[in-house]
PQR file of N, CA, C, O and H, with PARSE charges and radii, in Angstrom:
ATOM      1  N   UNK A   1      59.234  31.292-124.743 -0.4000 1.5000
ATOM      2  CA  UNK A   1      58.887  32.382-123.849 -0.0000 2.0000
ATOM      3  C   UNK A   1      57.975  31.840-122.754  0.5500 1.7000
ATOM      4  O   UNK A   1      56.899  31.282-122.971 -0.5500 1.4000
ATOM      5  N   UNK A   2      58.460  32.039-121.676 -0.4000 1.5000
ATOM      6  CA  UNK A   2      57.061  31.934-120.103 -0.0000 2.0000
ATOM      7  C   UNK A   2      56.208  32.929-120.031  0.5500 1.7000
ATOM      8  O   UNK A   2      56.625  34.056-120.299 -0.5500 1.4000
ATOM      9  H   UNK A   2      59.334  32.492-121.500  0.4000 1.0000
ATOM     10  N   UNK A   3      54.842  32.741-119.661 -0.4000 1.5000
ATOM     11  CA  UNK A   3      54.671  33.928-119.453 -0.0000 2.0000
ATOM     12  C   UNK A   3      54.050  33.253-117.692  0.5500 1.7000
ATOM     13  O   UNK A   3      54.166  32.091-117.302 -0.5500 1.4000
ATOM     14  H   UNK A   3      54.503  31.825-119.444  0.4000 1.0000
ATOM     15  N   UNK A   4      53.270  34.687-116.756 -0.4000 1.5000
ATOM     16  CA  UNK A   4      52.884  34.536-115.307 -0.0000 2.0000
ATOM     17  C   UNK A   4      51.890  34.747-115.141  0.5500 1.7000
ATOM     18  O   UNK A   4      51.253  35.784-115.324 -0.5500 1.4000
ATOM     19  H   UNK A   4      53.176  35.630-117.074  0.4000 1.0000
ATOM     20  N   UNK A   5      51.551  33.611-114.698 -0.4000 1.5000
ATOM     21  CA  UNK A   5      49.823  34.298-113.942 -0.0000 2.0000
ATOM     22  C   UNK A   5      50.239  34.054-112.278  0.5500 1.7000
ATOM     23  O   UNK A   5      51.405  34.057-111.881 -0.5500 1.4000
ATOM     24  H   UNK A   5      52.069  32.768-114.550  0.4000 1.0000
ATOM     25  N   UNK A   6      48.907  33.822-111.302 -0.4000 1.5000
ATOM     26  CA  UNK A   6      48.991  34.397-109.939 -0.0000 2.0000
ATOM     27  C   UNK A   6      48.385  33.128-109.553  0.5500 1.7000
ATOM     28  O   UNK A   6      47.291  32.856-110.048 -0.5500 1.4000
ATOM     29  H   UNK A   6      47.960  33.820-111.624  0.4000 1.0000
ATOM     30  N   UNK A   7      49.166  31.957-108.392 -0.4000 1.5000
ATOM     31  CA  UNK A   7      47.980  30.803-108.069 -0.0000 2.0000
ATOM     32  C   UNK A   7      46.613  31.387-107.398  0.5500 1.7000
ATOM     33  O   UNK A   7      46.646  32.348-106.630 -0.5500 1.4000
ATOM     34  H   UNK A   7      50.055  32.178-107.990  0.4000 1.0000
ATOM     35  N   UNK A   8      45.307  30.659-107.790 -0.4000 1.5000
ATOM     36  CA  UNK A   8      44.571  31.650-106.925 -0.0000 2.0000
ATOM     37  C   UNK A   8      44.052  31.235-105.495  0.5500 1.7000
ATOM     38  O   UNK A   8      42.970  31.558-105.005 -0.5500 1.4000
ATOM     39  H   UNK A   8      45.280  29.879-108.414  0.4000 1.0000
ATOM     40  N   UNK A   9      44.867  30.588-105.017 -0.4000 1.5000
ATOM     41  CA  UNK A   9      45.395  29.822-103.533 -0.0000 2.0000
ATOM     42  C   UNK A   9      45.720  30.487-102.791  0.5500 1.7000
ATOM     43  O   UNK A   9      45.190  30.777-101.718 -0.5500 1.4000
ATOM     44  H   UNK A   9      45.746  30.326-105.415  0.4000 1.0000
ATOM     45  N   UNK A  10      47.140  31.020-103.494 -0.4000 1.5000
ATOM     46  CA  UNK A  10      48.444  30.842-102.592 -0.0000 2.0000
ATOM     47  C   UNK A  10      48.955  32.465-103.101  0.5500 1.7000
ATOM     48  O   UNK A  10      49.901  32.901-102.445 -0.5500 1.4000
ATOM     49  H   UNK A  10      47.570  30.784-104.365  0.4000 1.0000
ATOM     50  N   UNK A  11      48.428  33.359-104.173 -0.4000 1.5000
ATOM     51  CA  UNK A  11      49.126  34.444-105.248 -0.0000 2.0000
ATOM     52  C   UNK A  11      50.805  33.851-105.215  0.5500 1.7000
ATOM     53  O   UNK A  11      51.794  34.466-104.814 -0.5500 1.4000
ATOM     54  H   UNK A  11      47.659  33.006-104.705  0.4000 1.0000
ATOM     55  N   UNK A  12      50.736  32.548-105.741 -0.4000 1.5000
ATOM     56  CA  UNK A  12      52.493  32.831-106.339 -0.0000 2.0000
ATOM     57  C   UNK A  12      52.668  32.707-107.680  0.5500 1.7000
ATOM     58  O   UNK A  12      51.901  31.956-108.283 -0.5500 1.4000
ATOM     59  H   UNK A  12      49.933  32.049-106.066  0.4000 1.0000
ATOM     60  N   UNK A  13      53.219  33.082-108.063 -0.4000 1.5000
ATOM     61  CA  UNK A  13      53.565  33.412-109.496 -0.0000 2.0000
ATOM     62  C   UNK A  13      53.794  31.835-110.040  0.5500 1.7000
ATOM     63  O   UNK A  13      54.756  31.167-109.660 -0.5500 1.4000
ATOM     64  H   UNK A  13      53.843  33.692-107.573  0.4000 1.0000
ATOM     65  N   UNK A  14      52.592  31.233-111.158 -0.4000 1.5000
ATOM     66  CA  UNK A  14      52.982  30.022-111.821 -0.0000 2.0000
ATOM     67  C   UNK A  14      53.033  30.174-113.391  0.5500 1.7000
ATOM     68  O   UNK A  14      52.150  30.567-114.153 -0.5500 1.4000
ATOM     69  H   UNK A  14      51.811  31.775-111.467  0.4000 1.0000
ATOM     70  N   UNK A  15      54.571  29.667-113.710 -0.4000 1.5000
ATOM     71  CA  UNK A  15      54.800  29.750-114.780 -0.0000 2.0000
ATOM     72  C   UNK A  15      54.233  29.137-116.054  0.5500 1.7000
ATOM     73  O   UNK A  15      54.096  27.935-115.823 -0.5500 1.4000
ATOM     74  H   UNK A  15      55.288  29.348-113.090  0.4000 1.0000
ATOM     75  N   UNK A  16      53.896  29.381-117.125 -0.4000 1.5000
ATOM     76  CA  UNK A  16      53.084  28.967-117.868 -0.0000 2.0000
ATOM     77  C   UNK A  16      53.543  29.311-119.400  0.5500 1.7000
ATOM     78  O   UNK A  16      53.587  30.494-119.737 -0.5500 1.4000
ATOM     79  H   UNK A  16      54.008  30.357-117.313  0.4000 1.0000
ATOM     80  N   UNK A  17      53.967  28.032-120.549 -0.4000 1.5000
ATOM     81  CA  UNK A  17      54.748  27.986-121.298 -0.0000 2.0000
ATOM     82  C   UNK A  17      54.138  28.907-122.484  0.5500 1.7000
ATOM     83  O   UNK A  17      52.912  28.977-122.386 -0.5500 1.4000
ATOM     84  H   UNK A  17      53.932  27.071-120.275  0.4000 1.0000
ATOM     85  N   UNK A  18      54.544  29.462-123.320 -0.4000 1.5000
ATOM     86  CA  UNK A  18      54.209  29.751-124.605 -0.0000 2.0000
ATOM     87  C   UNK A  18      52.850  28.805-125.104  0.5500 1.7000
ATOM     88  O   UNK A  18      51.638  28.969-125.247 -0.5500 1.4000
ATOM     89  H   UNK A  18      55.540  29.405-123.400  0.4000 1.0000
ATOM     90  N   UNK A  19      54.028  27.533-125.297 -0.4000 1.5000
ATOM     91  CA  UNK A  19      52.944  26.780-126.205 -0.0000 2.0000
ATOM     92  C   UNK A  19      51.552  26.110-125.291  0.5500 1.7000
ATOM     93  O   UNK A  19      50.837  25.183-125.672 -0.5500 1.4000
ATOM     94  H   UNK A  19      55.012  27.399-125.181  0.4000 1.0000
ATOM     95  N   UNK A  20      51.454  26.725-124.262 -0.4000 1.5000
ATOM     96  CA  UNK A  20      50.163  26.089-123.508 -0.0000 2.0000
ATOM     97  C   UNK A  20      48.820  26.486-124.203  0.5500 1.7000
ATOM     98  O   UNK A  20      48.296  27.543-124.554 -0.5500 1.4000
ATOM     99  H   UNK A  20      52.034  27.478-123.953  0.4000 1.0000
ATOM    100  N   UNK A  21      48.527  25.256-124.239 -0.4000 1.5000
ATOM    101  CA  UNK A  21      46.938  25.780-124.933 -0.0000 2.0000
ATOM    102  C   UNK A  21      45.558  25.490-123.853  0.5500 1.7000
ATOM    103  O   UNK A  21      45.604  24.695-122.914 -0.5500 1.4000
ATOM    104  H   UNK A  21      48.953  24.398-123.954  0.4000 1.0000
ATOM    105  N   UNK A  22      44.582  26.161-124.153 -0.4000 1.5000
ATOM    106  CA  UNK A  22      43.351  26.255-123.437 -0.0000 2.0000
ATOM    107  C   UNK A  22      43.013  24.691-123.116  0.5500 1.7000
ATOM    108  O   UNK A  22      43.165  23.905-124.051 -0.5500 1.4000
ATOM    109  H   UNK A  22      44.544  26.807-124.916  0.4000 1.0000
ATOM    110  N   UNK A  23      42.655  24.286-122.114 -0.4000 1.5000
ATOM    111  CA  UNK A  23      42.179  23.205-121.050 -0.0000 2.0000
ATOM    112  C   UNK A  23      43.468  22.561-120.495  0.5500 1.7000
ATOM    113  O   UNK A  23      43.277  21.599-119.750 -0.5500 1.4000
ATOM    114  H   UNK A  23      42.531  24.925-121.354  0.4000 1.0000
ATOM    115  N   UNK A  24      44.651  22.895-120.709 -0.4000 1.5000
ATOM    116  CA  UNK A  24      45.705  22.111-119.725 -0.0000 2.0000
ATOM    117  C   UNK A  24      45.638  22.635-118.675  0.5500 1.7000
ATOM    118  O   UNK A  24      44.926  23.566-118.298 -0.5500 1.4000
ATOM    119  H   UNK A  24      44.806  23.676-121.314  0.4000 1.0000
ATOM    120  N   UNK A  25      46.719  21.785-117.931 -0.4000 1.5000
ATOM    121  CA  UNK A  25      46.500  21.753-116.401 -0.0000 2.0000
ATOM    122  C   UNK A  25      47.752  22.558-115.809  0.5500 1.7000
ATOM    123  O   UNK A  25      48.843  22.113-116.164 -0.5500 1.4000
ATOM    124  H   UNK A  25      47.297  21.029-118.237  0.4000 1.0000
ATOM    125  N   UNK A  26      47.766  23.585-115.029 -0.4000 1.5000
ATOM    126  CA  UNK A  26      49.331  23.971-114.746 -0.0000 2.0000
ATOM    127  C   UNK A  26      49.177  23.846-113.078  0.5500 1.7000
ATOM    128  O   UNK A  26      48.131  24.353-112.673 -0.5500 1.4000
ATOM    129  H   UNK A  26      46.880  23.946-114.740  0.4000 1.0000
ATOM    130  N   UNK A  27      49.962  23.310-112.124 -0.4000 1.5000
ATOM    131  CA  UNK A  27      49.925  22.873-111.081 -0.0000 2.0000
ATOM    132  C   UNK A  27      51.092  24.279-110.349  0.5500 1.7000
ATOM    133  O   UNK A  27      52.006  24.885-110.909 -0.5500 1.4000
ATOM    134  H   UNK A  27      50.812  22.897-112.452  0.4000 1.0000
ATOM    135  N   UNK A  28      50.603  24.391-109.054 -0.4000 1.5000
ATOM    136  CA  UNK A  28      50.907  25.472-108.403 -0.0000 2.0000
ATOM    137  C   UNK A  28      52.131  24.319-107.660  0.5500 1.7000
ATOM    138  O   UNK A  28      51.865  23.169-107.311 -0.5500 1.4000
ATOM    139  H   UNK A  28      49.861  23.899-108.599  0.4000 1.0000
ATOM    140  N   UNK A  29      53.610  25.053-107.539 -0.4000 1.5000
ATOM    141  CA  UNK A  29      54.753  24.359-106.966 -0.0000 2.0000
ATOM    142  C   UNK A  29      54.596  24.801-105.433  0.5500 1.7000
ATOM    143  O   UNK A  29      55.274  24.250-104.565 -0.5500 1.4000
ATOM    144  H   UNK A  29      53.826  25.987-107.822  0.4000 1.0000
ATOM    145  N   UNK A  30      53.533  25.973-105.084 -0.4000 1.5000
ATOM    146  CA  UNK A  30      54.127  25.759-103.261 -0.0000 2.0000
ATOM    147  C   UNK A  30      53.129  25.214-102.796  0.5500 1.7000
ATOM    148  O   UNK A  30      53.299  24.404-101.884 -0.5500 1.4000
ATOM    149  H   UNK A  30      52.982  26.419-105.789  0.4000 1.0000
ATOM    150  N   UNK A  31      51.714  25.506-103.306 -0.4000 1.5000
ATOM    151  CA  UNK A  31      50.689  24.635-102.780 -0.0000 2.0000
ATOM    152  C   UNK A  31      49.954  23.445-103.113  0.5500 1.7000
ATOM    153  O   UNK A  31      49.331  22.746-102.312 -0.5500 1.4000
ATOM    154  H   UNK A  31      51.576  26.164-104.047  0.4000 1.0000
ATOM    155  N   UNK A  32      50.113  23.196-104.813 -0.4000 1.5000
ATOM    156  CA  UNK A  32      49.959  21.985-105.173 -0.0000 2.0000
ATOM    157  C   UNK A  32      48.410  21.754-106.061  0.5500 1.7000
ATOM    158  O   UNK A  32      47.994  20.734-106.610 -0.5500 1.4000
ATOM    159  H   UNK A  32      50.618  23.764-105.463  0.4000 1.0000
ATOM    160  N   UNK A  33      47.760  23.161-105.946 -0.4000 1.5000
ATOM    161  CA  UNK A  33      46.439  23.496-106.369 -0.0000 2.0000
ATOM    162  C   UNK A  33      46.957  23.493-108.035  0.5500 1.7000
ATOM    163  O   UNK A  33      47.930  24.013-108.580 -0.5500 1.4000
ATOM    164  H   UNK A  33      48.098  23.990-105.499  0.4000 1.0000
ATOM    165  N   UNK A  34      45.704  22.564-108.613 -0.4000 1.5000
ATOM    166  CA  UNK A  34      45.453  22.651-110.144 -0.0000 2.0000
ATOM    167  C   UNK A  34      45.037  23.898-110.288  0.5500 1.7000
ATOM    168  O   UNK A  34      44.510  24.507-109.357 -0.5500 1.4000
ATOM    169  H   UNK A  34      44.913  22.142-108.170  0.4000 1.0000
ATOM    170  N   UNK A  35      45.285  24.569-111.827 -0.4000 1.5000
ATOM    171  CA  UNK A  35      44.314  25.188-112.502 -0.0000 2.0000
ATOM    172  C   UNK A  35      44.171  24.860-113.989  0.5500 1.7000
ATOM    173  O   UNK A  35      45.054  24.518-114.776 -0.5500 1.4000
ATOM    174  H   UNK A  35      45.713  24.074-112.584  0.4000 1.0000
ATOM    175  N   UNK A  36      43.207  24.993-114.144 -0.4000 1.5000
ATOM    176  CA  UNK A  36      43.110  24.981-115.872 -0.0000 2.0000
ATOM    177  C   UNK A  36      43.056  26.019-116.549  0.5500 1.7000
ATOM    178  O   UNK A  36      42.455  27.023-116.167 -0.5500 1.4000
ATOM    179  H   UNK A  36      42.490  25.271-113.505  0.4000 1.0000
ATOM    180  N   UNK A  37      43.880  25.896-118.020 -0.4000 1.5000
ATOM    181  CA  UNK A  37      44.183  27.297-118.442 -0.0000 2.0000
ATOM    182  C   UNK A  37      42.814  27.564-119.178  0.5500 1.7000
ATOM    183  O   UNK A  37      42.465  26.602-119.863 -0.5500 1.4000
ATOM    184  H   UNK A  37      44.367  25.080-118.331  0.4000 1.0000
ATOM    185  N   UNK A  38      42.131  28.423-119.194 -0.4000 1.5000
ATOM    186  CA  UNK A  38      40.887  28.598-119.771 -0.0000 2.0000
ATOM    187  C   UNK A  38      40.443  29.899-120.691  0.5500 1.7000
ATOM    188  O   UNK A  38      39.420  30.034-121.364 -0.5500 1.4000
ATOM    189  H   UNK A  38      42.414  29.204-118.638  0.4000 1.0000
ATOM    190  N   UNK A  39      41.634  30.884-120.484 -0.4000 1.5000
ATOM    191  CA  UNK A  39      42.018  31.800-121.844 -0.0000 2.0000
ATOM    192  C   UNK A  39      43.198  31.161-122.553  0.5500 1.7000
ATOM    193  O   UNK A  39      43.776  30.166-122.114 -0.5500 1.4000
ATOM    194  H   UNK A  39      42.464  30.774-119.938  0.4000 1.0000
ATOM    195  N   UNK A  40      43.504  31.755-123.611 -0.4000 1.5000
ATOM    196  CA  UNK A  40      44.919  31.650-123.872 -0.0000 2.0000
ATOM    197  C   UNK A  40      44.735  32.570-125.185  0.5500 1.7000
ATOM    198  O   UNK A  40      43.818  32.455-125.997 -0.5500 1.4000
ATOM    199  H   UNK A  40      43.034  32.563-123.967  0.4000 1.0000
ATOM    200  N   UNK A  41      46.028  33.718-125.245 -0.4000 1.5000
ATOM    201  CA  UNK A  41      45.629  34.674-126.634 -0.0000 2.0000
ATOM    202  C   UNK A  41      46.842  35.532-126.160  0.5500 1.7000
ATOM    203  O   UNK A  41      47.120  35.650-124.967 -0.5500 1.4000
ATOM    204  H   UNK A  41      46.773  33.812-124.585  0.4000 1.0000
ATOM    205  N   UNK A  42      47.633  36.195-127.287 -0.4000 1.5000
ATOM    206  CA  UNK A  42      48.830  36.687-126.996 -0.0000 2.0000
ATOM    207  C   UNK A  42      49.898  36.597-126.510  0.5500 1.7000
ATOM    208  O   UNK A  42      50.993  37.103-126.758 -0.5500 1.4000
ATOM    209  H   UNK A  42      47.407  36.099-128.257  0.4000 1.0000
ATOM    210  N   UNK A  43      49.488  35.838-125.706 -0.4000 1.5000
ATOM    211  CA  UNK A  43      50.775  35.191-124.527 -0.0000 2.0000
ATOM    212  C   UNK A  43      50.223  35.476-123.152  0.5500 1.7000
ATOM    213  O   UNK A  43      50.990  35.353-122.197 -0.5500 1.4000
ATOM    214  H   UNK A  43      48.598  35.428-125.505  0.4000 1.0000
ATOM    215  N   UNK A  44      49.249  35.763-122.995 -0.4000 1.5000
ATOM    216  CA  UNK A  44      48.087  35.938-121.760 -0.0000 2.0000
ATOM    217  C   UNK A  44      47.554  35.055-121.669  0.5500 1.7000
ATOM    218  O   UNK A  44      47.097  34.446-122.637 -0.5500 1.4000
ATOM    219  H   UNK A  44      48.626  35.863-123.770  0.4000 1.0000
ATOM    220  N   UNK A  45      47.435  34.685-120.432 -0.4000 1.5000
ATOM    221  CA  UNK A  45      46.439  33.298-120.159 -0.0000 2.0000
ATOM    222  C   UNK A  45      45.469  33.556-118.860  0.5500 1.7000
ATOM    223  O   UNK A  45      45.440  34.584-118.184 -0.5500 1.4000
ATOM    224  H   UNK A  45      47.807  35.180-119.646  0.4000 1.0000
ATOM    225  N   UNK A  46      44.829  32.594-118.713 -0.4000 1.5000
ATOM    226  CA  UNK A  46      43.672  33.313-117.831 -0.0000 2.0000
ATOM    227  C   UNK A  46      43.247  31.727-116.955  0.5500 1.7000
ATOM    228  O   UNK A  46      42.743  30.919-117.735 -0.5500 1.4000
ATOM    229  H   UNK A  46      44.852  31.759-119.263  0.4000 1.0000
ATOM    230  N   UNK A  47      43.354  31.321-115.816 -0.4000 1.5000
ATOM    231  CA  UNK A  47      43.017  30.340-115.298 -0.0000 2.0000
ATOM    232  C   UNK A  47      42.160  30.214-114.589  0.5500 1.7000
ATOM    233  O   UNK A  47      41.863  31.260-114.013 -0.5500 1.4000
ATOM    234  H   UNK A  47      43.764  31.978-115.182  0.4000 1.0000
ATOM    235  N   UNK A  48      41.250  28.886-114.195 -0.4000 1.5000
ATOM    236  CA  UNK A  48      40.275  28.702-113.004 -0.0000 2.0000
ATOM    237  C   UNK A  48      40.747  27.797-112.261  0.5500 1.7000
ATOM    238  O   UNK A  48      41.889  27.409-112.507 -0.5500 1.4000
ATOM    239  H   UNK A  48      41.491  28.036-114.663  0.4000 1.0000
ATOM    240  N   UNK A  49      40.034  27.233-111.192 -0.4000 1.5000
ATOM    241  CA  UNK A  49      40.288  25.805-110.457 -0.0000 2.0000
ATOM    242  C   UNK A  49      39.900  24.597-111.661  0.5500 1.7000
ATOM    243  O   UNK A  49      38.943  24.552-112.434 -0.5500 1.4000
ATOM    244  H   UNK A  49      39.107  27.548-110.992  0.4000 1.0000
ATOM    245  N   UNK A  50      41.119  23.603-111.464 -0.4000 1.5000
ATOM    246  CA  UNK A  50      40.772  22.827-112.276 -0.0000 2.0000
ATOM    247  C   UNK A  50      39.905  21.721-111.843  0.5500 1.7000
ATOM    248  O   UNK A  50      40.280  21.199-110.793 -0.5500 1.4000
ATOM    249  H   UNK A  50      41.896  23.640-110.836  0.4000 1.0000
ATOM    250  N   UNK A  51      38.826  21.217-112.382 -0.4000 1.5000
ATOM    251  CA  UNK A  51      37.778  20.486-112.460 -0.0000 2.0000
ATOM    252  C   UNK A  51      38.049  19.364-111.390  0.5500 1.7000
ATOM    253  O   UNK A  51      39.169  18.897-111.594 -0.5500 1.4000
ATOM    254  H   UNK A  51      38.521  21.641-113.235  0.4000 1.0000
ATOM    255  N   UNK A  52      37.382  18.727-110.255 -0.4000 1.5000
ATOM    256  CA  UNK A  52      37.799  17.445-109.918 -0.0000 2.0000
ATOM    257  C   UNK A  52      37.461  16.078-110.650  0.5500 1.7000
ATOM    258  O   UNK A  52      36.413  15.642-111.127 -0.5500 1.4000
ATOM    259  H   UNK A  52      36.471  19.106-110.090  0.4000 1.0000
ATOM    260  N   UNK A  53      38.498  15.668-110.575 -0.4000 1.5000
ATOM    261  CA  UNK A  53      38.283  13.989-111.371 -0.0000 2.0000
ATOM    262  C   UNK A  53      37.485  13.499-110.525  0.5500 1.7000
ATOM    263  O   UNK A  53      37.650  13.428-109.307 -0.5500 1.4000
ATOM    264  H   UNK A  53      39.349  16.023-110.188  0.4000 1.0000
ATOM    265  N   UNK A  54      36.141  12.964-111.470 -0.4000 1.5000
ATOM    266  CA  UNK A  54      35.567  11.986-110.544 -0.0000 2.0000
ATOM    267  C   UNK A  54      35.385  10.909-111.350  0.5500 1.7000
ATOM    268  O   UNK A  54      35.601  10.970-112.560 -0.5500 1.4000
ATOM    269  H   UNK A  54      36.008  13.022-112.460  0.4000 1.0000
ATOM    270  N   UNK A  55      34.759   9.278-110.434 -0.4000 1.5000
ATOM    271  CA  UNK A  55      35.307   8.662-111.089 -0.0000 2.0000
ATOM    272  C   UNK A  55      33.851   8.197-112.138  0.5500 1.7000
ATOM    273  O   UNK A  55      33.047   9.116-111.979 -0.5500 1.4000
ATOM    274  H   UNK A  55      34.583   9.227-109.451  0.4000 1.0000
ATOM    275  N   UNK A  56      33.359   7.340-112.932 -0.4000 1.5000
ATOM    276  CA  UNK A  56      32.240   7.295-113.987 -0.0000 2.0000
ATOM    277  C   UNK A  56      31.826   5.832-113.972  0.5500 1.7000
ATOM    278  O   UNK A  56      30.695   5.633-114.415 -0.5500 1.4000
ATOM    279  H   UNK A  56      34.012   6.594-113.060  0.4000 1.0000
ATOM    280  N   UNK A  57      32.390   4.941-113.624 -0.4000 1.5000
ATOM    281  CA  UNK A  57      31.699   3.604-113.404 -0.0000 2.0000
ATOM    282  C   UNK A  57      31.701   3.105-114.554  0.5500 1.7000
ATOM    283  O   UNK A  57      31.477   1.896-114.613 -0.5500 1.4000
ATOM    284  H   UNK A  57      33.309   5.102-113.263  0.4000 1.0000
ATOM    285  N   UNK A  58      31.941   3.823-115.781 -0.4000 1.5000
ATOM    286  CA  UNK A  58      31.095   3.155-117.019 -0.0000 2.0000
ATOM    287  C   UNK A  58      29.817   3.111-117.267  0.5500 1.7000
ATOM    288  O   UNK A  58      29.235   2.074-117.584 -0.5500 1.4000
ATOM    289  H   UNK A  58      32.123   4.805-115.733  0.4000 1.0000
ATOM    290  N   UNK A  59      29.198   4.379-117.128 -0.4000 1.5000
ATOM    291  CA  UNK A  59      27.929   4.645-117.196 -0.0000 2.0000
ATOM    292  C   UNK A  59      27.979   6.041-118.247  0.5500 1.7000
ATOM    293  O   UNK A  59      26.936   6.611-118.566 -0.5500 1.4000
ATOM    294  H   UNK A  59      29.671   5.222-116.870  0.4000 1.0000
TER
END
């Protein structure tokens, strides 16, 4: 089953699998904006902007 949330970019509808679980990444297809899934319960999911990679040096 898919279920839909809304990019919060662009509002287009990004699809988002059943089995997605809380901290993956679902990428918006018209604009290209991450989000991370940060609910997940019923088949409802709930996203933010996903985090930027930065880089750590080894520190």
């Amino acid at each position: 089953m898919i279920a839909t949330v809304s990019c919060l970019v662009c509002d287009t509808a990004l699809e988002v699998a059943e089995a997605t679980e809380k901290g993956e990444i679902v990428e918006c297809g018209s604009c290209g904006q991450e989000h991370e899934v940060v609910g997940a319960a019923d088949g409802r999911f709930t996203v933010e902007f996903a985090p930027e990679v930065e880089e750590d040096w080894g520190e």
